[in-house]
C-alpha positions in Angstrom: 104.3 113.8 90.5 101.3 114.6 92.8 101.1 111.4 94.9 97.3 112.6 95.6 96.5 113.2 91.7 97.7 109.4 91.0 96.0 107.7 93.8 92.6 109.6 92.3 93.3 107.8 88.9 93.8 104.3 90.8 90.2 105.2 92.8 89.3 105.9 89.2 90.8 102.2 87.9 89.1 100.4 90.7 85.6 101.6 89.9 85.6 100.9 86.3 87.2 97.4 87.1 83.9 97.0 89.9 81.3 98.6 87.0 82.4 96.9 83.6 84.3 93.6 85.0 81.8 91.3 82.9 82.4 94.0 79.8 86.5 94.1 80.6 87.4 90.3 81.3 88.0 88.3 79.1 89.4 90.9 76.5 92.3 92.4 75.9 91.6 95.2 73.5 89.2 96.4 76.1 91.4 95.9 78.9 94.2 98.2 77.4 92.1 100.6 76.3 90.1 101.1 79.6 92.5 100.3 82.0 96.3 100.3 81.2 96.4 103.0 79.2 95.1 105.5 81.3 97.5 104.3 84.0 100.4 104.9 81.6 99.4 108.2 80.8 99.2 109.0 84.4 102.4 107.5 85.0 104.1 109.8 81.8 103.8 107.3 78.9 101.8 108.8 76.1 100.8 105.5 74.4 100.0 107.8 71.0 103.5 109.3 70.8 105.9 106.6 69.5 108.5 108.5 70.6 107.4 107.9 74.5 105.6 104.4 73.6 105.9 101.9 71.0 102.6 99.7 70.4 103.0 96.2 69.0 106.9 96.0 69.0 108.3 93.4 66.7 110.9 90.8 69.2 112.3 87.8 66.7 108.8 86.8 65.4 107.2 87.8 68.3 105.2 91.1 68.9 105.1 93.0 72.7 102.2 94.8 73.0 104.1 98.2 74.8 107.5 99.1 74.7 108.3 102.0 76.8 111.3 104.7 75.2 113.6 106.8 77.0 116.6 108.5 75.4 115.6 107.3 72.2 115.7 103.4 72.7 113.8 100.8 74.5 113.3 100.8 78.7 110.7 98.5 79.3 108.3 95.6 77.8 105.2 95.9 79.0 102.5 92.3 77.8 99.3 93.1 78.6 96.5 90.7 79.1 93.0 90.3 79.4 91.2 91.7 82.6 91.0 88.1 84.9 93.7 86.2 83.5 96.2 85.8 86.2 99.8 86.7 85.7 101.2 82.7 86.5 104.4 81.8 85.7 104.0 81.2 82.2 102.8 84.5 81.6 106.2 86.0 83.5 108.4 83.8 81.7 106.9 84.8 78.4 107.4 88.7 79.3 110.7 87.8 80.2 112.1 86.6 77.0 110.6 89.0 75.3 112.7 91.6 76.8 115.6 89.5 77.5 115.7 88.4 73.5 115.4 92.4 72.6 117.9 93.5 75.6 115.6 95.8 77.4 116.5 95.7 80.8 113.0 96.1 82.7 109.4 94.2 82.3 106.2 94.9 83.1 103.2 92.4 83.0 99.5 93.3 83.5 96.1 92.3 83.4 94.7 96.1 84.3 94.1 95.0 87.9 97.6 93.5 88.9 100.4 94.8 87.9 104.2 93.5 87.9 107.4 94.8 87.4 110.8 93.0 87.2 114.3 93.5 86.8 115.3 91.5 83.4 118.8 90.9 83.8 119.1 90.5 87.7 121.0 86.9 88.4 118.6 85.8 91.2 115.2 84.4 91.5 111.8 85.8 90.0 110.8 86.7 93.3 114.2 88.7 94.4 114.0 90.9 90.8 110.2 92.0 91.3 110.4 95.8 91.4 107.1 96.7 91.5 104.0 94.3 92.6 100.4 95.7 93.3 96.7 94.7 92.5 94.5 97.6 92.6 91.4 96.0 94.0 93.0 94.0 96.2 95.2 97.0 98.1 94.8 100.0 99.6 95.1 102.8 97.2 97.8 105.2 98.1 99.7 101.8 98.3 99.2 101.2 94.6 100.0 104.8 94.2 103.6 104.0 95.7 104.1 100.9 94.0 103.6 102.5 91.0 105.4 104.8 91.0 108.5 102.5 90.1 107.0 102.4 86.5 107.1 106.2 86.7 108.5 108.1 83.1 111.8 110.2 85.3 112.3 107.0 87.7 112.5 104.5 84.9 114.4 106.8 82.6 116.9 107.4 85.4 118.3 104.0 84.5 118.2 102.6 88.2 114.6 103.0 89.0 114.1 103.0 92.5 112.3 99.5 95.1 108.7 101.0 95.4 107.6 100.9 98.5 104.4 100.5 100.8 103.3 103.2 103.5 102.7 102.6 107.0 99.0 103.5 107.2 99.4 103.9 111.0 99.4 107.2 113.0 102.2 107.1 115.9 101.6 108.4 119.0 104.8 111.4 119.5 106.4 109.2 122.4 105.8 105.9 120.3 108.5 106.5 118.2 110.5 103.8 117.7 112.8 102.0 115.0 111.8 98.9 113.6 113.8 96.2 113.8 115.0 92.8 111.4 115.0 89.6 111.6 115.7 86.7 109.3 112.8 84.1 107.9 112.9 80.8 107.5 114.4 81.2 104.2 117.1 83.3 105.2 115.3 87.3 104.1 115.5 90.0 105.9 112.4 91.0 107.0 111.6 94.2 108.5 109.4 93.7 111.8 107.1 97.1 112.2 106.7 98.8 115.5 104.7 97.1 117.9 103.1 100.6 119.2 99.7 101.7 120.9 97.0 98.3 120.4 98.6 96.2 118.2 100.6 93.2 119.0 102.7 90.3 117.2 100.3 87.5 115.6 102.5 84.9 117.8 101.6 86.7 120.9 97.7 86.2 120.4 96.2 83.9 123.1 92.9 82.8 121.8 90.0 81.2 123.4 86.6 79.7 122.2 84.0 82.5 122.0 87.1 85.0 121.9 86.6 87.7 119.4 88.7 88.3 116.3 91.3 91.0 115.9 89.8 94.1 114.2 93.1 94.2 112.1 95.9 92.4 110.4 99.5 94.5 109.1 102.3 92.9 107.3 105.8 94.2 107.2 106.0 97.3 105.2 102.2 97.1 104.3 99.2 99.2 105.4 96.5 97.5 107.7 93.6 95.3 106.2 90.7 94.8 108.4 89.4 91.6 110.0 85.9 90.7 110.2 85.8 87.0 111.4 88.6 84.9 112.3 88.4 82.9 109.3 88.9 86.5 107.4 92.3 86.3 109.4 93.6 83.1 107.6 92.2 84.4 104.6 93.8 87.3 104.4 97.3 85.9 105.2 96.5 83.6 102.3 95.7 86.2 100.2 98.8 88.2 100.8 101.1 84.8 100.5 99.4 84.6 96.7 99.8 88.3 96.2 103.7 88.1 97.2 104.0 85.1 94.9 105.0 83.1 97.9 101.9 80.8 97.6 100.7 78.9 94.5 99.0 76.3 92.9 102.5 74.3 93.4 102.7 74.4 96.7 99.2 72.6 97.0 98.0 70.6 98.5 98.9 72.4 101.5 97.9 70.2 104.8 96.2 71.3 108.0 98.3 72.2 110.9 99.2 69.1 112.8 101.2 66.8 115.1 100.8 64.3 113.0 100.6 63.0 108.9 96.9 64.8 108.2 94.5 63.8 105.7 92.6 67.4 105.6 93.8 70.1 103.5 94.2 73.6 104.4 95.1 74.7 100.9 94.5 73.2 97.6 93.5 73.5 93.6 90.2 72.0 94.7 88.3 71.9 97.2 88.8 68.0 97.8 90.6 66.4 100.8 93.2 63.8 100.8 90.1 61.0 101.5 88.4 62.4 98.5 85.7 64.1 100.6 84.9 67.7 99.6 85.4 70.7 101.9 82.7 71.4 104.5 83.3 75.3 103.9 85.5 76.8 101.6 86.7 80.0 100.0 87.9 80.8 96.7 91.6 82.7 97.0 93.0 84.1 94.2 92.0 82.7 90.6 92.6 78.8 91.4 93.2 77.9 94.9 90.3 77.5 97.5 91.0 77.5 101.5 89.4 75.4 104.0 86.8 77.6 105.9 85.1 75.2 108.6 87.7 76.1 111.2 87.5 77.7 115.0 89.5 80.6 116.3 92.2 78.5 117.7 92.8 76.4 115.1 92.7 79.6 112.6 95.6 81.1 114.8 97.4 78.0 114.7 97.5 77.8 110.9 97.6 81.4 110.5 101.2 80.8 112.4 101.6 77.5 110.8 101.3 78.6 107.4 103.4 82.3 107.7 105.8 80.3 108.5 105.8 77.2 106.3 105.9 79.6 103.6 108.9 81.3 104.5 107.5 84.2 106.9 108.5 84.8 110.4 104.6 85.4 112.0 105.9 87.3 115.0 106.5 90.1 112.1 102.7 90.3 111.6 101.2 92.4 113.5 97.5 91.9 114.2 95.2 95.3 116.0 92.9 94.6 118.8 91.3 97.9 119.6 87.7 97.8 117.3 86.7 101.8 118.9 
């Protein structure tokens, strides 16, 4: 597949998603027809050949909305669902027993915007059998393109579909070249640090001052670069990509400020209310139910930045933050 032609479909996704949200969300007919099913097609599934794509598959008394063939029998379950619904646990879990309870050994769950692949039969936690996790107006495109690419027709048929994987959006100088290194996190992962090369620099090694500017960037291992505007677009971000990795929800909340002591402000919660009851001075919605305190300075955004990274099992000296803004 043309890595080029699929990231021009994904471009394609992300402006209908921006130009018909209010027609999309909220409906699942819609969603499929607009958005999923021209993904599938791109991807090698024709949804009206029932010989590539099964629509409305009968599982016990239970229907799954796609079920992908290869080799004449079932791959892959795919339940789709409305545009703006987030895919929380109980939406997993559902998608799950569907293709457990039929035997199909892969499932995919999607609202048309995030999409989620998982490995059915893997003994190990819902995070460790993900396969394939994007959002397309959330990342950068040819990283969707690559993430995708694990529900690709040949790599699914093949039986052991291969990890997708991210690209490093970063041009190295020739005498830059170096190999990255691992490390363990606080949960015991391996973690993959990225080359510290040229103007960027780990997130730990930041010294920040009042009045200091922001970084103009912020990289995760084995991501591509997202840009920094303000420093509380630093904290958000990170926040973002914890919910995104499915490291963050609304059961980790309330999640406290940084501090030496027992605090009574939240950082993180399901609502914007502190401990006292007091609503949050500033605030930012993240993701579909969680909202992050906003009235913060730059050195207590690095602090929780770190804080939080690493509360949440993520060493932060593997995030790499750029400083040059030329």
């Amino acid at each position: 597949m043309a890595l080029d032609n699929l990231k021009e479909t994904i471009e394609t996704l992300r402006e209908r998603i921006q130009t018909h949200r209010t027609y999309l969300e909220g409906n699942e007919t819609r969603t499929r027809q607009v958005l999923i099913d021209s993904m599938l097609h791109k991807l090698g599934w024709d949804v009206g050949d029932p010989n590539s794509v099964e629509l409305e598959y009968r599982i016990g008394r239970d229907w799954a909305d796609y079920v992908l063939m290869g080799r004449g029998r079932p791959i892959a379950v795919i339940e789709a669902k409305a545009l703006g619904k987030p895919l929380d646990d109980k939406e997993t879990m559902q998608a799950l027993n569907y293709a457990n309870t039929a035997g199909i050994p892969y499932m995919t769950l999607t609202n048309g915007d995030h999409w989620r692949m998982l490995e059915v039969f893997k003994q190990a936690p819902i995070k460790d059998r993900i396969l394939m996790n994007f959002q397309l107006t959330q990342d950068e495109p040819y990283a969707c393109a690559l993430q995708a690419l694990g529900l690709w027709r040949p790599n699914l048929e093949s039986g052991q579909p291969k990890e997708a994987a991210t690209p490093v959006m970063i041009e190295k100088p020739a005498h830059a070249e170096s190999e990255p290194t691992t490390s363990k996190s606080s949960r015991g992962e391996k973690v993959s640090k990225p080359s510290n090369n040229g103007d960027w620099e780990p997130l730990t090694s930041l010294k920040v001052e009042r009045g200091q500017k922001p970084p103009a960037s912020i990289k995760f291992p084995n991501s591509s670069p997202k840009p920094i505007k303000y420093w509380i677009t630093l904290l958000e971000t990170i926040a973002k990509h914890l919910i995104e990795t499915d490291k963050l929800s609304a059961r980790d909340c309330p999640v406290p400020i940084a501090s030496k002591g027992k605090s009574k402000q939240y950082l993180i919660h399901t609502e914007p209310i502190h401990a006292s009851g007091k609503e949050f001075v500033e605030k930012r919605k993240i993701g579909s139910e969680l909202w992050l305190y906003s009235f913060l300075g730059s050195v207590s955004v690095h602090k929780n930045a770190c804080w939080l990274l690493e509360k949440l099992g993520i060493d932060p000296s593997t995030v790499l933050v750029g400083t040059n803004r030329s």
